[in-house]
ZAMARSE-507656 format. One record per atom (N, C-alpha, C): x, y, z. Coordinates in steps of 0.2 Angstrom, whole numbers, plus 5000, padded with zeros to 4 digits. Layout:
N
XYZ...
***
This chain:
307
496249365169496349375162497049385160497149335155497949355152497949355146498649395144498649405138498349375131498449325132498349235126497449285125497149295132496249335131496349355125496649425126496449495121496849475117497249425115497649395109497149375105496649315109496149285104495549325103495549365109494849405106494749465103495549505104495549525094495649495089495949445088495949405081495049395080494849365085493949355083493749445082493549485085493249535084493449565076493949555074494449575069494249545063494349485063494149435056492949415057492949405063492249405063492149325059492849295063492749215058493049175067492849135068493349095072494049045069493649025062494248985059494649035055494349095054495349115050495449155057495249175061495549195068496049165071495849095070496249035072497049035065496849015061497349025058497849085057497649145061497949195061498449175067498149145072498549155078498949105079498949045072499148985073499048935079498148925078498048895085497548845079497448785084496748765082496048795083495648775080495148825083494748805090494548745094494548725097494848765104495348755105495748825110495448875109495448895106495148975105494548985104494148945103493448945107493448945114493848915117493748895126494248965128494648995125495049045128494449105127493949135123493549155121493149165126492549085130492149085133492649085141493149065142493549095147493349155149493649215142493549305143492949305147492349275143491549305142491649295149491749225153491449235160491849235165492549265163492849325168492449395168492249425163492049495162491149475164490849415163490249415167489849455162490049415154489749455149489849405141489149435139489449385131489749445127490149415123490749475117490549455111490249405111490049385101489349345102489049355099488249325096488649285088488749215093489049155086488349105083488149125078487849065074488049015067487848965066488248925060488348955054488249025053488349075048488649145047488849155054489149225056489549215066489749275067489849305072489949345071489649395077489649475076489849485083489849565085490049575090489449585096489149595101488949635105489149695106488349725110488749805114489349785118489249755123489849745127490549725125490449665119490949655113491349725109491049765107491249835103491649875109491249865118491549905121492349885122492149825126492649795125493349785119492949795114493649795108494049875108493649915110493949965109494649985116494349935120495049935127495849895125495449845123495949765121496349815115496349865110496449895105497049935109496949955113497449995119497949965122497649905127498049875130498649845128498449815122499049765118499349805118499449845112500049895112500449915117500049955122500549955127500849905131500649855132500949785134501549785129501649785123502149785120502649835119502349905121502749965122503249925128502949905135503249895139503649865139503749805134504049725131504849765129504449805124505049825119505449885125505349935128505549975131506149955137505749905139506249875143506849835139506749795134507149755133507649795129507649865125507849915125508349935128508349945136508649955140509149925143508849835143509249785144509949775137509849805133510149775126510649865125510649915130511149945131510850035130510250015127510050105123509850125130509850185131509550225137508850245135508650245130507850285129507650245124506850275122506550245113506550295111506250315103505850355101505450315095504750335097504250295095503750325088504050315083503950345077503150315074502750335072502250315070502150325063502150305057502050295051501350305046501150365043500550355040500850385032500350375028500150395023500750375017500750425012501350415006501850455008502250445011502850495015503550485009503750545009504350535005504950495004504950435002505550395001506050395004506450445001507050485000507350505008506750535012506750575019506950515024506650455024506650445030507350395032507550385027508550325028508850415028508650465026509350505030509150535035508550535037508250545046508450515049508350435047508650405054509350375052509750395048510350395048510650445052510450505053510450555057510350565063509750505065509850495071510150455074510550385070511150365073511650385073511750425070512450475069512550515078512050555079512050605084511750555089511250525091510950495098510850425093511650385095511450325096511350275101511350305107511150275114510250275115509950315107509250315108509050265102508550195104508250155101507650195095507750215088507050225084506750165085506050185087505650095081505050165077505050135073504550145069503850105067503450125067502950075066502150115061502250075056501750095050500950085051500450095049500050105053499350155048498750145047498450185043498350275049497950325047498150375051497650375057497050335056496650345062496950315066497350255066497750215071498150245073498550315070498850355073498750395076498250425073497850495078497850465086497550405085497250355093497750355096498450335093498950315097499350385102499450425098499750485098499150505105498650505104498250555111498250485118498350415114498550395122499350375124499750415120500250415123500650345117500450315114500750255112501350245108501250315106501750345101502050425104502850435102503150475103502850545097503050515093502850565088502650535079502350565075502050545069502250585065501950535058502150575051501750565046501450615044500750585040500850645035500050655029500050685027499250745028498850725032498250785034498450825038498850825043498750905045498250915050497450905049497150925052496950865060497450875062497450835068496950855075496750915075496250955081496850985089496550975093496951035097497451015101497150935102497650915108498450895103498350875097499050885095499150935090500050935088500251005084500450955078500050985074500450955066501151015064501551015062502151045058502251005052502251065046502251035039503051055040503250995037504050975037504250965029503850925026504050915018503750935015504050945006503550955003503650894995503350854994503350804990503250844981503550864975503150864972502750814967502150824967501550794963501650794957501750724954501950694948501350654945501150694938500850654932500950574931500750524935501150454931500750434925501150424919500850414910501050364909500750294908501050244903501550264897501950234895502550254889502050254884502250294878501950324873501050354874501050364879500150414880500350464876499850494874499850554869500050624874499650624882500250674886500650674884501150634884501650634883502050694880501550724874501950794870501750844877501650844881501650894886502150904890502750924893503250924898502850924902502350984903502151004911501050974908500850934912500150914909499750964911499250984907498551024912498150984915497951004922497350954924496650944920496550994918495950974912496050934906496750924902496850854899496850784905497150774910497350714915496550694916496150754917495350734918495050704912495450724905494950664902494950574903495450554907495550504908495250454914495250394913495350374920495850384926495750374932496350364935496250324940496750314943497050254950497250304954496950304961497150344967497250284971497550314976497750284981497150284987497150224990496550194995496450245001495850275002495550325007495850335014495950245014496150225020496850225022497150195016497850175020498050245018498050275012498450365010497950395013497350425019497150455019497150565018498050565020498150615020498350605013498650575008498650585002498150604998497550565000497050554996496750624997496650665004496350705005496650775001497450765000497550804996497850834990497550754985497450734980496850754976496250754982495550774980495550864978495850894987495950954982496150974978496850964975496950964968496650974963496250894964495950904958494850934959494950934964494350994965494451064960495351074958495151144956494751194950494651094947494251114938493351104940492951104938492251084937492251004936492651004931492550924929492750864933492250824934492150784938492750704936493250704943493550624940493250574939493650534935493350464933493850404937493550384942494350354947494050274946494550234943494250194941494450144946494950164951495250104955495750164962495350104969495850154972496250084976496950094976497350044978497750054983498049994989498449994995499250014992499350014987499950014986500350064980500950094977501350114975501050064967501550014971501649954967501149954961500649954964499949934962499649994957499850034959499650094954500150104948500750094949501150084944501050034938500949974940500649934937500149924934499549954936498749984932499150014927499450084929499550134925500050084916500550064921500950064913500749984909500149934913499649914907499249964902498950044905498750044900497950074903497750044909497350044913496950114915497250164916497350234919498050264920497750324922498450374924498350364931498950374936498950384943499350444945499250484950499450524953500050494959500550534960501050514965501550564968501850554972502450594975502950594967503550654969503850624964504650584968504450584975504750524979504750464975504050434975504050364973504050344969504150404961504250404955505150374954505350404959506150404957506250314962505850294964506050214967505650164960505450194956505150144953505450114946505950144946506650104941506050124935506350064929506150064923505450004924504950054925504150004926503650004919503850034914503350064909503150104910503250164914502650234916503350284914502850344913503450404915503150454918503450504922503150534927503250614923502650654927502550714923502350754928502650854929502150884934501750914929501050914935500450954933500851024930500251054926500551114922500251164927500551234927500351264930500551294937500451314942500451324949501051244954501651244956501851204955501351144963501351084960500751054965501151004972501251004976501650964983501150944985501450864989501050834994501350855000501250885008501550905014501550845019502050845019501950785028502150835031501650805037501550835043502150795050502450835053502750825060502250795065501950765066501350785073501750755079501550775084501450775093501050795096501050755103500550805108500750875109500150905111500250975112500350985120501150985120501350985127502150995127502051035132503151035134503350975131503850985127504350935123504950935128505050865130505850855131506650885127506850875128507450895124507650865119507550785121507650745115507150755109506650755112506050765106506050825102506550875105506550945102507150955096507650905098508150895094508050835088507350805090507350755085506950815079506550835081505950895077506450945074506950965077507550995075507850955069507850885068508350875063507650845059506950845060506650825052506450895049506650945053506251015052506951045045507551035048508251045043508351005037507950945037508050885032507950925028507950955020507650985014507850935009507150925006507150895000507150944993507250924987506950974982506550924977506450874979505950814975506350774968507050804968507550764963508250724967508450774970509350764974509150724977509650704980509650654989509450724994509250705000509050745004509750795006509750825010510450855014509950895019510450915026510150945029510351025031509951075030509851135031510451155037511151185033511651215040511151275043511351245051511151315055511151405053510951445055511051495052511451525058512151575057512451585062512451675064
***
C-alpha cells in the first residue's frame, strides 16, 4: 500500500464520483480505477459498490475511510515536521482553526509569536470543528480555536475572546432609528445565519441568543461565508448576525452594523487542548492568547503582567 492508495481512495470515498475524483487529483480516470482495485486487493476486500449511475461505499469502504482520514494527515505532519527542522526551526505549533474567530486576534498572536519564539514554526490549518474535535484527540493538532466550548473531558476548552454581536442592516432599513436594536424587532425579519457546518460554534451561539424571545426565526439562508452574508444583507435580502470583528474588515459594502439592545451580547472563542501536562512552550503560547484583550473596536494589545 502507498501513499498515491489512500490519495485516490479518499478522493473517490469523498466525491462518490470516480471522474470528478480524477479531476481532483489531476489524474485521468483510468489510473485511478486500477490504483483503486490495487487497494481492494491488498486489503482482500471491496471498498465501493460502482454501477453506471453511482458509487457508494461498503462496510469495509466506511471502515476503511475512517483510518485513511487519519493516516494522511499525519503522513503530512511528518512531511512538514521534519522539513521544519531541516529549514532551521527547532519545533512546530500546530494551530487548528474553526468557526467565526476574531479578525483582529490572530496577525497580533502570531506576530507575537515571532517576536518571542522565532525558532518555533506556527502552521495553522482551517478546518470545520468536527475535524478538529478528531484531530485534537488523536494528537494531529497541538492546539485549537473554535467557538463551542463544549468539547467533553478528554480536552480543556478556555474561553479567551469575547467578540461583540453586531446587528448587520442594509443602508436605509428602518432599524436604522435605533442605535442599540431589540431582538424582538430583528425577529420581524428574515435573516442569513452562518452554515451549521462550517460556523458551528457561531451558529450554536447565535441560536441561543436568539432562543431568548418566543418568536420563532425566519432564517432564510445559511451561508459558508462572511462575504456571503454581507452581500445578501446590503441587496436587501435579510439582516445577518456577526462578530463585530468582521464588521470592521468589511469596508464600505452597503450594510451597517448595530448592537442588539439590551444585555450586551459576545460570541466566545474557546482555547482548546488535550487534557494533559502542558509543555512549557504550550504554556507560554496559552499565556500569550489568554493576555491578548480585545474590546470589539481598537487593535488588540496585550494585557501587562500584574506585578
Amino acid at each position: 500500500m502507498e501513499l498515491r492508495h489512500l490519495r485516490g481512495f479518499l478522493a473517490v470515498a469523498e466525491e462518490l464520483h470516480f471522474g470528478r475524483a480524477a479531476e481532483r487529483l489531476h489524474i485521468e480516470q483510468s489510473p485511478l480505477s486500477r490504483t483503486i482495485k490495487e487497494l481492494e486487493e491488498d486489503l482482500g476486500a471491496q471498498l465501493f459498490v460502482r454501477t453506471t449511475r453511482s458509487t457508494r461505499l461498503t462496510r469495509a469502504g466506511h471502515e476503511f475511510l475512517v483510518h485513511a482520514r487519519r493516516i494522511l494527515p499525519m503522513v503530512q505532519q511528518a512531511r512538514d515536521s521534519t522539513q521544519a527542522v531541516a529549514n532551521g526551526y527547532q519545533r512546530q505549533l500546530r494551530i487548528a482553526l474553526s468557526d467565526a474567530l476574531p479578525s483582529p486576534c490572530l496577525p497580533a498572536l502570531l506576530a507575537r509569536c515571532r517576536e518571542q519564539e522565532p525558532e518555533v514554526e506556527v502552521r495553522m490549518f482551517e478546518m470545520p470543528f468536527s475535524e478538529q474535535f478528531r484531530g485534537l484527540h488523536d494528537g494531529l493538532y497541538d492546539v485549537g480555536l473554535n467557538q463551542v466550548g463544549d468539547v467533553g473531558d478528554a480536552l480543556v476548552a478556555r474561553p479567551v475572546w469575547h467578540d461583540p454581536l453586531r446587528v448587520v442592516l442594509p443602508e436605509r432599513h428602518p432599524l436604522l432609528n435605533h442605535s442599540q436594536v431589540p431582538l424582538g424587532e430583528i425577529l420581524r425579519y428574515p435573516l442569513v445565519l452562518g452554515h451549521t457546518t462550517i460556523f458551528e460554534g457561531f451558529t450554536r451561539q447565535v441560536d441561543r441568543i436568539l432562543r431568548q424571545t418566543d418568536q420563532e426565526p425566519l432564517i432564510l439562508e445559511r451561508v459558508g461565508s462572511f462575504d456571503m452574508m454581507v452581500t445578501l444583507v446590503a441587496a436587501g435580502y435579510a439582516l445577518g448576525l456577526a462578530g463585530a470583528s468582521h464588521m470592521l474588515v468589511c469596508g464600505d459594502r452597503g450594510v451597517v452594523a448595530r448592537p442588539l439592545a439590551g444585555k450586551a451580547a459576545t460570541l466566545t472563542t474557546y482555547l482548546v487542548h488535550r487534557n494533559e501536562n502542558l509543555s512549557a512552550a504550550m504554556e507560554r503560547f496559552i499565556d500569550r492568547v489568554e493576555t491578548l484583550e480585545w474590546s470589539g473596536t481598537d487593535s488588540p494589545n496585550y494585557r501587562q503582567p500584574d506585578i
